[in-house]
BALOBA-1460 file (C-alpha; in Angstrom, 3 decimals):
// residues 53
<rec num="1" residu="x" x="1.490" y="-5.852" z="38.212"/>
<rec num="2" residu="x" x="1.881" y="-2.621" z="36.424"/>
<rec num="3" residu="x" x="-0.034" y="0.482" z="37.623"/>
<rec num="4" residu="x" x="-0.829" y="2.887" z="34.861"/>
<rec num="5" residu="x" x="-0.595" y="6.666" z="35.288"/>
<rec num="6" residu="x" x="-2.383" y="9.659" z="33.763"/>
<rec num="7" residu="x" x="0.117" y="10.601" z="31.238"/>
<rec num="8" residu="x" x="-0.165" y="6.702" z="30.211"/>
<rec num="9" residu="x" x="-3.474" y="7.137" z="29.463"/>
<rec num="10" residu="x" x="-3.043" y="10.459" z="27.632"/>
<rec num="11" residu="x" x="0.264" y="9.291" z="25.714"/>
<rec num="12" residu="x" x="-2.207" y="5.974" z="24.777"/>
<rec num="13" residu="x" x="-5.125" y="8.443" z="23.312"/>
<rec num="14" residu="x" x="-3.160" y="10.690" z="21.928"/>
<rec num="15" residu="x" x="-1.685" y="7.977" z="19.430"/>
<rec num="16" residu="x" x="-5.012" y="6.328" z="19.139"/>
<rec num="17" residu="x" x="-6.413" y="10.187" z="18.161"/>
<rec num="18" residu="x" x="-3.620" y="9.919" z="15.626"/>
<rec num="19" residu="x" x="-4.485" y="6.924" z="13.969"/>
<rec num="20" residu="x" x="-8.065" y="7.688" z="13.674"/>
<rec num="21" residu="x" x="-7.286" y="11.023" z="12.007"/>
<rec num="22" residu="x" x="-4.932" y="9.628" z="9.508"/>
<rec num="23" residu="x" x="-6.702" y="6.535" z="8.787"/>
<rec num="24" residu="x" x="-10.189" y="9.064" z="7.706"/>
<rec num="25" residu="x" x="-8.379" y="12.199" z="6.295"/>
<rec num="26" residu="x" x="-9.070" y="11.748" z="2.575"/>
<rec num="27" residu="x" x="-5.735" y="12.544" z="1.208"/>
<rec num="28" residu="x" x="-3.711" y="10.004" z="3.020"/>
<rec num="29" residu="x" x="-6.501" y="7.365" z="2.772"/>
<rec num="30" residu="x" x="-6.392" y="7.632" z="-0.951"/>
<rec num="31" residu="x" x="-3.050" y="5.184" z="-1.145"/>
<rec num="32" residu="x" x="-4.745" y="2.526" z="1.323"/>
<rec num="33" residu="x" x="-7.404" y="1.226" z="-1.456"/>
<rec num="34" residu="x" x="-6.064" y="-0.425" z="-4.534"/>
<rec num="35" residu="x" x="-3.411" y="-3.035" z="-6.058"/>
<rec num="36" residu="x" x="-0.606" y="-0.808" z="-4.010"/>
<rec num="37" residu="x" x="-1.800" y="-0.218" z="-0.760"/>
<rec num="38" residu="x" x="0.019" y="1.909" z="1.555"/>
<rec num="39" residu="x" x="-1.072" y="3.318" z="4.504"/>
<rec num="40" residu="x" x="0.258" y="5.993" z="6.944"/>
<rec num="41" residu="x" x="-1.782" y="5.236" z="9.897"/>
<rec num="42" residu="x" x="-0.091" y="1.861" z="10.007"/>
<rec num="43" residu="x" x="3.103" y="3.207" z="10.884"/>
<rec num="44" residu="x" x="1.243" y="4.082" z="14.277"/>
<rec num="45" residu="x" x="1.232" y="0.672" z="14.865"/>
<rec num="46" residu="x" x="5.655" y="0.245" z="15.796"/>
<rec num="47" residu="x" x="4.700" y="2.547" z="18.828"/>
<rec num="48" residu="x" x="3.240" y="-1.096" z="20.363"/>
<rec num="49" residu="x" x="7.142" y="-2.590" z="20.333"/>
<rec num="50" residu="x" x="8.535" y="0.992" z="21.359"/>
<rec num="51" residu="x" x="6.433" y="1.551" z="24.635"/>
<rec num="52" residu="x" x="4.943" y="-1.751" z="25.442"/>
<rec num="53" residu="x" x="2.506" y="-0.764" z="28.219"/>
């Protein structure tokens, strides 16, 4: 079993803190409505397969 350690935790929020501020900041939200979506909080997302804890 994997222990986590402080600076897991803080590397964790951090990105989450990231992704919440990108997805509500209105001028990168403006691309993620519509026929072309594209959205810059997703890219948060390839973090998961870089650091898998």
């Amino acid at each position: 079993m994997k222990t986590f350690t402080v600076n897991d935790f803080s590397q964790i929020a951090i990105v989450a803190a990231l992704y919440v501020v990108l997805t509500i900041t209105p001028p990168l939200n403006a691309n993620s409505y519509g026929a072309y979506q594209f959205r810059v909080a997703e890219m948060l997302n390839f973090l998961a397969f870089y650091n898998r804890k």
